[in-house]
C-alpha positions in Angstrom: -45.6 -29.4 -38.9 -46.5 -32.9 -38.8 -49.8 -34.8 -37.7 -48.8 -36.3 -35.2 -47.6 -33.1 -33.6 -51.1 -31.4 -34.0 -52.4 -34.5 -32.3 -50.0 -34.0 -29.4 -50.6 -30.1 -29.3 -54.6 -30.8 -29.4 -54.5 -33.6 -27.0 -52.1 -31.0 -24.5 -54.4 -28.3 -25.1 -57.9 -30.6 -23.8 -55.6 -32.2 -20.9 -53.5 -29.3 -19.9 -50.6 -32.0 -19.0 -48.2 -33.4 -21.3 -47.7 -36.8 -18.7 -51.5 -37.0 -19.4 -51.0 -36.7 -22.8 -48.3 -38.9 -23.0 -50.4 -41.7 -21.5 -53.5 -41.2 -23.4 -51.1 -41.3 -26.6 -49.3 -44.3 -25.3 -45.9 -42.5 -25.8 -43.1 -40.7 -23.1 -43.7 -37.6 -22.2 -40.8 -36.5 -23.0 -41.7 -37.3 -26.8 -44.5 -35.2 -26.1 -42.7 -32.0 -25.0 -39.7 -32.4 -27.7 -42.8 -32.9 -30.5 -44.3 -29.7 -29.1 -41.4 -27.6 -28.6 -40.1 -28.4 -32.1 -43.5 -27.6 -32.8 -43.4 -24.0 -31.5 -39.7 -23.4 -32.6 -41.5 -24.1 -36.6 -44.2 -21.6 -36.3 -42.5 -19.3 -33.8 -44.7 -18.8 -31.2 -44.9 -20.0 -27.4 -48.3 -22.4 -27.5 -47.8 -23.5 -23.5 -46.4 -21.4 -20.7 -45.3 -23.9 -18.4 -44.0 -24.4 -14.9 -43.4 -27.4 -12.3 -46.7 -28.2 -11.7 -48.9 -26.2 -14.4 -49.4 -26.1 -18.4 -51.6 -23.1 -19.7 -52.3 -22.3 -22.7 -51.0 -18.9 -24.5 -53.1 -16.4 -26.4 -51.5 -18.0 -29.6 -51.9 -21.9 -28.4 -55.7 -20.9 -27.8 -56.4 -19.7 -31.4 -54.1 -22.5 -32.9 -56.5 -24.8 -31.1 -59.4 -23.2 -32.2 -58.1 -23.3 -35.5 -56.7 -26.7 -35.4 -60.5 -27.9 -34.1 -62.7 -25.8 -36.6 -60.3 -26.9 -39.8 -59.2 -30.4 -39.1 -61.6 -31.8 -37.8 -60.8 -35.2 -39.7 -57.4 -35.2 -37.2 -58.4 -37.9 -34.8 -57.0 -36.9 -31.5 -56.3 -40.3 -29.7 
């Protein structure tokens, strides 16, 4: 797990889009999905359910977040 994949993951989780995420991060989106999926394939656990024109967060992705927020607060999300 890297920073820069917790900033992508917290960044997806406020904006609920990776293109939004993607452009607030100034990278492509799909850099944004491969970061996140490799993400989820390290801890083993779906973080997004997605579909064409939706992203919401799982059970897990919601306390991952919340843990990601209370504990790292000194990750700077943008």
């Amino acid at each position: 797990m890297t920073i820069q994949q917790i900033q992508y993951f917290l960044m997806a989780a406020e904006k609920m889009s990776f293109t939004e995420t993607a452009k607030v991060m100034y990278v492509s989106q799909p850099a944004v999905s491969r970061q996140i999926s490799l993400l989820e394939g390290e801890i083993g656990l779906e973080l997004f359910r997605r579909n064409k024109s939706t992203l919401q967060l799982t059970g897990a992705g919601e306390r991952l977040a919340a843990f990601f927020l209370k504990n790292l607060s000194g990750v700077q999300r943008d």
